[in-house]
KEVEX-302966 format. One record per residue (C-alpha): residue number from 1; residue in three letters; z, x, y. Coordinates in Angstrom, 1 decimal. Layout:
BEGIN
<atom tiba="NUM" rovex="ala" c3="Z" c1="X" c2="Y"/>
...
//
This chain:
BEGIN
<atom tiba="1" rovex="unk" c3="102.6" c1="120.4" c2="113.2"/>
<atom tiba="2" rovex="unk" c3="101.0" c1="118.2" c2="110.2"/>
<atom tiba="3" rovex="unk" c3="100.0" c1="114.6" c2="109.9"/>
<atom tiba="4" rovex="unk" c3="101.0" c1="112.3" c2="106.9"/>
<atom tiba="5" rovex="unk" c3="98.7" c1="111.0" c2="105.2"/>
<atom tiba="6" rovex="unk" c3="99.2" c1="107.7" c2="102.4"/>
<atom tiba="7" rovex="unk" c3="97.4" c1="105.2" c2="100.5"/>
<atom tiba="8" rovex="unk" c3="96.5" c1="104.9" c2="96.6"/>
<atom tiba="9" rovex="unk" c3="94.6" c1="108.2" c2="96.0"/>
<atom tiba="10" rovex="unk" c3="95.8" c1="110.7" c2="93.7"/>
<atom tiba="11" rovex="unk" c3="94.1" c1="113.9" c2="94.6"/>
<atom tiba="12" rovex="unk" c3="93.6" c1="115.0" c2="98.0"/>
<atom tiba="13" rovex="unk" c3="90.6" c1="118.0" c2="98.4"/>
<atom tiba="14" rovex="unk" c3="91.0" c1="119.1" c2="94.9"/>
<atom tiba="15" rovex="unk" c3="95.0" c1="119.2" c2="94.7"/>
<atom tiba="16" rovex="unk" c3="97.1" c1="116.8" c2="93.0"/>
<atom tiba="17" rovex="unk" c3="98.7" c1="114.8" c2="96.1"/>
<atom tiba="18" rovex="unk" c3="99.9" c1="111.0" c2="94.2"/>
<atom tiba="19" rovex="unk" c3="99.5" c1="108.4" c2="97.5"/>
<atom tiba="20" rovex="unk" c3="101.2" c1="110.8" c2="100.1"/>
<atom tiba="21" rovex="unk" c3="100.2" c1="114.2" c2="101.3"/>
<atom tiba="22" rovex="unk" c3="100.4" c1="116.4" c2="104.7"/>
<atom tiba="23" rovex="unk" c3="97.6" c1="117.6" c2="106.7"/>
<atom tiba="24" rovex="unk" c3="97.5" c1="120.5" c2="109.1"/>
<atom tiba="25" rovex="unk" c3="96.8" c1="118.6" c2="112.4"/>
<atom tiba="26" rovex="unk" c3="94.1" c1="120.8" c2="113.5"/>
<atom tiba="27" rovex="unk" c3="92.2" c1="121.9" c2="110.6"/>
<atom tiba="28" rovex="unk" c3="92.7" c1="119.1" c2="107.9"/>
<atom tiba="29" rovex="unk" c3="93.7" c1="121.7" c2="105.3"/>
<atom tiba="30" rovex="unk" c3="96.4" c1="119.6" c2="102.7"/>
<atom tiba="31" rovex="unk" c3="99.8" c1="121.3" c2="103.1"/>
<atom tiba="32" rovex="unk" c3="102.2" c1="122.2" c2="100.4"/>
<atom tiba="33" rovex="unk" c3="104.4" c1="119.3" c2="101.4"/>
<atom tiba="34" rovex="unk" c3="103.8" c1="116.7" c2="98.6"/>
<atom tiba="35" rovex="unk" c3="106.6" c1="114.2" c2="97.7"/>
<atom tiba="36" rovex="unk" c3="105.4" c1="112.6" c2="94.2"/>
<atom tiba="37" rovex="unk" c3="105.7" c1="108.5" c2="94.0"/>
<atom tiba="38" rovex="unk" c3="104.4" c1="106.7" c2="91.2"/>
<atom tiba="39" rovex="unk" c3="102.1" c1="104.0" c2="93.1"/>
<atom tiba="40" rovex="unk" c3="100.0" c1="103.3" c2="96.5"/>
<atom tiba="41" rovex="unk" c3="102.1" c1="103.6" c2="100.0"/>
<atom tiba="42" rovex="unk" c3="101.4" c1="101.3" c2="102.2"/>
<atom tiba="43" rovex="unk" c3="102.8" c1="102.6" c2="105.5"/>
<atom tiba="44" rovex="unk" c3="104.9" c1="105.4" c2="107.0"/>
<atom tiba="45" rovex="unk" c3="107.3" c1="105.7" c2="109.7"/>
<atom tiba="46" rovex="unk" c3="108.9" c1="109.0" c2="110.5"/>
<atom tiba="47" rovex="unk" c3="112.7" c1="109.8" c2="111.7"/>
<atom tiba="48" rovex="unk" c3="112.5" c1="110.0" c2="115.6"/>
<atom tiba="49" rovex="unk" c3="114.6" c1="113.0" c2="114.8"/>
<atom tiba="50" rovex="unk" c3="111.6" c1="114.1" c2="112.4"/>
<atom tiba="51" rovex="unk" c3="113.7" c1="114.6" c2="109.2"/>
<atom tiba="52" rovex="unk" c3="112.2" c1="112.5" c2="107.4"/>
<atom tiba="53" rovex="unk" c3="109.5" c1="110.3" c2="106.8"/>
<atom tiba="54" rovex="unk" c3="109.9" c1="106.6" c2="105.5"/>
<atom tiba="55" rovex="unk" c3="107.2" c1="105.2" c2="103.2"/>
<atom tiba="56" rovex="unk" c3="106.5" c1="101.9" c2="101.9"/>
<atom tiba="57" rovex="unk" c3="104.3" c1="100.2" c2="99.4"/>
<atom tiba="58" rovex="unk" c3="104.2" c1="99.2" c2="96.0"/>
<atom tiba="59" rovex="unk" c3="106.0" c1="102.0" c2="93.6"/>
<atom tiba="60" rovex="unk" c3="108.9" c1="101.8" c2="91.8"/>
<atom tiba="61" rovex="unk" c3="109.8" c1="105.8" c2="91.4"/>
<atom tiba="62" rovex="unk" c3="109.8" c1="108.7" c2="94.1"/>
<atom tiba="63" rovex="unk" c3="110.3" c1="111.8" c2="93.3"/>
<atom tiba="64" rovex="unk" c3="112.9" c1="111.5" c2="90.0"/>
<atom tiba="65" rovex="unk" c3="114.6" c1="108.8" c2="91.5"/>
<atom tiba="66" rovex="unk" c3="114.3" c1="105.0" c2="91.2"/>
<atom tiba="67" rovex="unk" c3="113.0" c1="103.5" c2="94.3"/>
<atom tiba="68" rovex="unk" c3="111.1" c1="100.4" c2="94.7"/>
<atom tiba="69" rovex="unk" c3="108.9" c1="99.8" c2="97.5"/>
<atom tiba="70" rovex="unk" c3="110.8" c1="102.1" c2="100.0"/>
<atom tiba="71" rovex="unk" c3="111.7" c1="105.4" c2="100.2"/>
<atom tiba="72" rovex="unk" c3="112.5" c1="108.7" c2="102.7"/>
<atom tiba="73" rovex="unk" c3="111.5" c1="112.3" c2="102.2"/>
<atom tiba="74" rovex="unk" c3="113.0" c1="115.5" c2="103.5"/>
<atom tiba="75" rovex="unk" c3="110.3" c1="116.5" c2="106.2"/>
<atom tiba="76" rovex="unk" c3="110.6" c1="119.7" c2="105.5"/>
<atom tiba="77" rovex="unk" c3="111.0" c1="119.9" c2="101.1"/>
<atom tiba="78" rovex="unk" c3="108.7" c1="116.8" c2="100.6"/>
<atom tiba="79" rovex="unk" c3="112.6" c1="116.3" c2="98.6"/>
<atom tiba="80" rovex="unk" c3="113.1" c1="112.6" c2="97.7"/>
<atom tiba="81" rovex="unk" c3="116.5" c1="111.9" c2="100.0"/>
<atom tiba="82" rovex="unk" c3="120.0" c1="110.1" c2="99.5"/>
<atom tiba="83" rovex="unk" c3="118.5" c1="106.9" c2="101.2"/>
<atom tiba="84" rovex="unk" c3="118.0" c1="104.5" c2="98.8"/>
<atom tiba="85" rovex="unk" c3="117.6" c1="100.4" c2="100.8"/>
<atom tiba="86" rovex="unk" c3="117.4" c1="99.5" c2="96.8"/>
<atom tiba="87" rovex="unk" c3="114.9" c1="96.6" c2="97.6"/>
<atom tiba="88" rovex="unk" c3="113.5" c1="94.5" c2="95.1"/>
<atom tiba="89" rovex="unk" c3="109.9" c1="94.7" c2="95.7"/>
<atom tiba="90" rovex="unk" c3="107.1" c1="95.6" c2="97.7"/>
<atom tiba="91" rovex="unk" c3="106.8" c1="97.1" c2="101.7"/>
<atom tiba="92" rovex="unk" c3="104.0" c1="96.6" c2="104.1"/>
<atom tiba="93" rovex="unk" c3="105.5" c1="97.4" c2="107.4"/>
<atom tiba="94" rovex="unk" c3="108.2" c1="99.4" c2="108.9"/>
<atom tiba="95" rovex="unk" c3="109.2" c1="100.4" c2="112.5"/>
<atom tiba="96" rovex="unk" c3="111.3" c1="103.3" c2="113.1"/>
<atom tiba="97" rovex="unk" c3="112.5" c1="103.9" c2="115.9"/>
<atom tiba="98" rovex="unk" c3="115.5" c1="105.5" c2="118.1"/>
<atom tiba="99" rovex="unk" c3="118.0" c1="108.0" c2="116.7"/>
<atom tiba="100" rovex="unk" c3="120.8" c1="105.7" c2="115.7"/>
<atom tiba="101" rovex="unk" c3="118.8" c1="102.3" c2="115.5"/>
<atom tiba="102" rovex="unk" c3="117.8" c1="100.2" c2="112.5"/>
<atom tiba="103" rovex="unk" c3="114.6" c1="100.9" c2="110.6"/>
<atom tiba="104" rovex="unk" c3="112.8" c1="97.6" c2="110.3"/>
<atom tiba="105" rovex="unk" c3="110.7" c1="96.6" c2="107.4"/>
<atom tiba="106" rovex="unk" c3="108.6" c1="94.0" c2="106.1"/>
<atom tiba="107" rovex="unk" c3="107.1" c1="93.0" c2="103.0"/>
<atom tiba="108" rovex="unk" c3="107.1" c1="90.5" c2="100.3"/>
<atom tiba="109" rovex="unk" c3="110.5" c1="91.8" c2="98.9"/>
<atom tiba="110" rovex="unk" c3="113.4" c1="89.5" c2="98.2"/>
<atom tiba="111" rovex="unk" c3="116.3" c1="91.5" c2="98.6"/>
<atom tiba="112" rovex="unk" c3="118.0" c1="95.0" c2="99.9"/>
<atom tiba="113" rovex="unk" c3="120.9" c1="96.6" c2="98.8"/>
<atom tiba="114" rovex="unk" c3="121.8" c1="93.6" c2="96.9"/>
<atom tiba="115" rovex="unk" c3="121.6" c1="91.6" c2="100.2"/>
<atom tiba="116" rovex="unk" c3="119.3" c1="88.5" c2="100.3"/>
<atom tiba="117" rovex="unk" c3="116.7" c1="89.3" c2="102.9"/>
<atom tiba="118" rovex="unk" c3="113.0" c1="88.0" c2="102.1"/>
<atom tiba="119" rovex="unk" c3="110.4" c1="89.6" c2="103.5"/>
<atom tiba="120" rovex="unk" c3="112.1" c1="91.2" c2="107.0"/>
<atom tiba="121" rovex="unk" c3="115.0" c1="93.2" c2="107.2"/>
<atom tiba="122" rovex="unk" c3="116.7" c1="95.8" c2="109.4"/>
<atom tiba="123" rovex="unk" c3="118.1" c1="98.8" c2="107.6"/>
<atom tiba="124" rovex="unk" c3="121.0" c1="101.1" c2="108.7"/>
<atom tiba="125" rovex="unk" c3="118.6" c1="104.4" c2="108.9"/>
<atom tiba="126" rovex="unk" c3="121.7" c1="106.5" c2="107.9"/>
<atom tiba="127" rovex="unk" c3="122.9" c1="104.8" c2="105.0"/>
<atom tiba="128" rovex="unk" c3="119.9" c1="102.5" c2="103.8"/>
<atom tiba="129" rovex="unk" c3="122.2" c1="99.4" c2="103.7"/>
<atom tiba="130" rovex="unk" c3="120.9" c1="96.1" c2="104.8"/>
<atom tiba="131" rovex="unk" c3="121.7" c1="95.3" c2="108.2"/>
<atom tiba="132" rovex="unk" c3="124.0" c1="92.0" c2="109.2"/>
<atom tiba="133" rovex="unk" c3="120.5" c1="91.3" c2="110.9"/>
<atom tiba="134" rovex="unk" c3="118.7" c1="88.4" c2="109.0"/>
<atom tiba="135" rovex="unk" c3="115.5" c1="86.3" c2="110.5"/>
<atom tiba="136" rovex="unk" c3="115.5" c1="84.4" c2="107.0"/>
<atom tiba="137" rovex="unk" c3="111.8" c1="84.7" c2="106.7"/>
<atom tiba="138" rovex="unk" c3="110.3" c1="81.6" c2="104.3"/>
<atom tiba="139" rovex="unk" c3="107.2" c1="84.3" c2="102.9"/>
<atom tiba="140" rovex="unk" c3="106.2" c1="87.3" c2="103.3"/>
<atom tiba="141" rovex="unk" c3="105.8" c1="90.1" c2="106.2"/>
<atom tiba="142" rovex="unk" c3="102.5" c1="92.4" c2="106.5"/>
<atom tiba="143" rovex="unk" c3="102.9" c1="93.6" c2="110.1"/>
<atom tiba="144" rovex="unk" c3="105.5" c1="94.4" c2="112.2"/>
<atom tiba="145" rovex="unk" c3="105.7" c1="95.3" c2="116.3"/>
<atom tiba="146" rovex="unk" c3="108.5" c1="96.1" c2="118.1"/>
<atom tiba="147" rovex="unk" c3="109.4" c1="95.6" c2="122.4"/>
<atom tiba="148" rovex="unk" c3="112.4" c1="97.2" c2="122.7"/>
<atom tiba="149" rovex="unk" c3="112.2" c1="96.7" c2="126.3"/>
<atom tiba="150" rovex="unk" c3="112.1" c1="92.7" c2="125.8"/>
<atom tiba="151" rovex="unk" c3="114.7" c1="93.2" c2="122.8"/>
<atom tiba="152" rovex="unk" c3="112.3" c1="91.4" c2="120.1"/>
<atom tiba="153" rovex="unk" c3="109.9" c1="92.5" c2="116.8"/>
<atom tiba="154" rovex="unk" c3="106.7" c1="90.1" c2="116.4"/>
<atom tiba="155" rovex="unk" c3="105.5" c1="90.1" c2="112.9"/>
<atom tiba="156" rovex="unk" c3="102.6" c1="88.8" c2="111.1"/>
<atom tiba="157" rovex="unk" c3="102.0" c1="87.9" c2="107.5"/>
<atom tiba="158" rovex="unk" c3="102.1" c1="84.3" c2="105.1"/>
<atom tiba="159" rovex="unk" c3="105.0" c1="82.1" c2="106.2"/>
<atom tiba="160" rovex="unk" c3="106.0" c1="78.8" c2="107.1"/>
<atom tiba="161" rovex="unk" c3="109.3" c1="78.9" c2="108.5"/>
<atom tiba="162" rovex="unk" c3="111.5" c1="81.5" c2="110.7"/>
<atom tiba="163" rovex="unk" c3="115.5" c1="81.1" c2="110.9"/>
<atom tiba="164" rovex="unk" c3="114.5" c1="77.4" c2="109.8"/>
<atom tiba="165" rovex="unk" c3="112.1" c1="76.6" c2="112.5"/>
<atom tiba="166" rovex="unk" c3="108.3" c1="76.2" c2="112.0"/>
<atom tiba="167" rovex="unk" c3="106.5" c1="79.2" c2="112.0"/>
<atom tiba="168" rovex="unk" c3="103.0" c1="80.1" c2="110.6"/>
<atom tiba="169" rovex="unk" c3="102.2" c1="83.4" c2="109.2"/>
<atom tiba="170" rovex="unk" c3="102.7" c1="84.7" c2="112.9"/>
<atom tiba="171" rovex="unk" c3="106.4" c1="85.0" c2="114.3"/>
<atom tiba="172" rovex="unk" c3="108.6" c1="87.0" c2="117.3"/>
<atom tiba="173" rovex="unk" c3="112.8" c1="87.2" c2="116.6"/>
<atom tiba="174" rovex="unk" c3="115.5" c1="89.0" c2="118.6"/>
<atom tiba="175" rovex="unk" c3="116.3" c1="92.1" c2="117.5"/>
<atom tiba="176" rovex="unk" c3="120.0" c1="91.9" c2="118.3"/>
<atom tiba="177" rovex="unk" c3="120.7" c1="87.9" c2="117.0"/>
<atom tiba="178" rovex="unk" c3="117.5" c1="87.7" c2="114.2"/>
<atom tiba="179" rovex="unk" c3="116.5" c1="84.2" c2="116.4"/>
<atom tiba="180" rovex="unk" c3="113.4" c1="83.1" c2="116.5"/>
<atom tiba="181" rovex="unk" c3="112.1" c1="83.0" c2="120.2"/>
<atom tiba="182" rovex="unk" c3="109.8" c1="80.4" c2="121.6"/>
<atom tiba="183" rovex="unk" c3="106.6" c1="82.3" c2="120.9"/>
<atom tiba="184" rovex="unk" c3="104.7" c1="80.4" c2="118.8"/>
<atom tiba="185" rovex="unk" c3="100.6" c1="80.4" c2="118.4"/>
<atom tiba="186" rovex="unk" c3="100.6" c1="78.8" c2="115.0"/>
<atom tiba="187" rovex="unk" c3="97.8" c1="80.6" c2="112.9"/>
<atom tiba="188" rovex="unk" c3="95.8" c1="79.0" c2="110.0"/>
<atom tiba="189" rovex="unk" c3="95.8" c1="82.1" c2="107.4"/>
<atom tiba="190" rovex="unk" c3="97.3" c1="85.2" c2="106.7"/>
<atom tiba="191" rovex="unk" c3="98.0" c1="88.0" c2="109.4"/>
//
């Protein structure tokens, strides 16, 4: 019915709407639905169930609640939920997908849930617990695509190194072992 809206605004046509807002889908019109963070959002993915939407970005409070970089509100209350990934710094990117599957998201982060886990990481979408999943990015993560049907996530951003093979700033893993395939096209610069 609406359309989510983020970025690093802090009022939205007159109303007080800190980096994340709804929008009817027709009209425009901002909606009551207006989770508070305390810094820009980056990205948004939303439940495939649709309650709730993930956001990431550079913040370090949502709602009342500590929570750096990532986040999930109610769809419905705008309510900051029980999911807390408690990473360590800041999201670019984040796939969500099936019911049931991880939530996968990249950034220049260090750490979630206490896990080591630089700049990609699958998170249980239930729990917000790092994943066993690990590409062991060398850098950071700004983009992120997923094929489910060919089982791998290609992701862009500043690195040298996937699973400790040569890989710059451009990179495609398995999504069930974290290995990095054979696509390779070596880019000079950030993606």
């Amino acid at each position: 019915r609406h359309r989510y809206v983020a970025g690093n605004f802090r009022r939205m046509n007159r109303k007080a709407r800190p980096a994340l807002s709804a929008v009817d889908r027709v009209t425009g019109a901002v909606e009551a639905w207006s989770p508070a963070v305390n810094g820009a959002v980056y990205v948004l993915g939303v439940d495939p169930r649709g309650r709730a939407v993930y956001a990431g970005g550079d913040f370090t409070r949502a709602g009342e609640l500590e929570r750096i970089g990532l986040a999930a509100f109610d769809t419905q209350t705008a309510a900051t939920t029980r999911w807390n990934p408690d990473c360590d710094g800041e999201v670019a990117a984040i796939v969500a997908t099936r019911s049931g599957s991880p939530i996968y998201v990249g950034g220049t982060f260090a750490s979630i849930g206490g896990k080591p886990r630089r700049g990609l990481a699958a998170v249980d979408a239930r729990t917000g617990a790092a994943t066993p999943w690990d590409p062991k990015v060398a850098g950071a993560v700004h983009t992120l695509a997923l094929s489910q049907r060919r089982n791998t996530i290609s992701f862009g951003g500043e690195f040298t190194a996937v699973g400790g093979r040569e890989r710059s700033n451009v990179a495609a893993v398995d999504t069930r072992t974290a290995a990095p395939t054979g696509w390779d096209p070596r880019t000079i610069g950030a993606v």
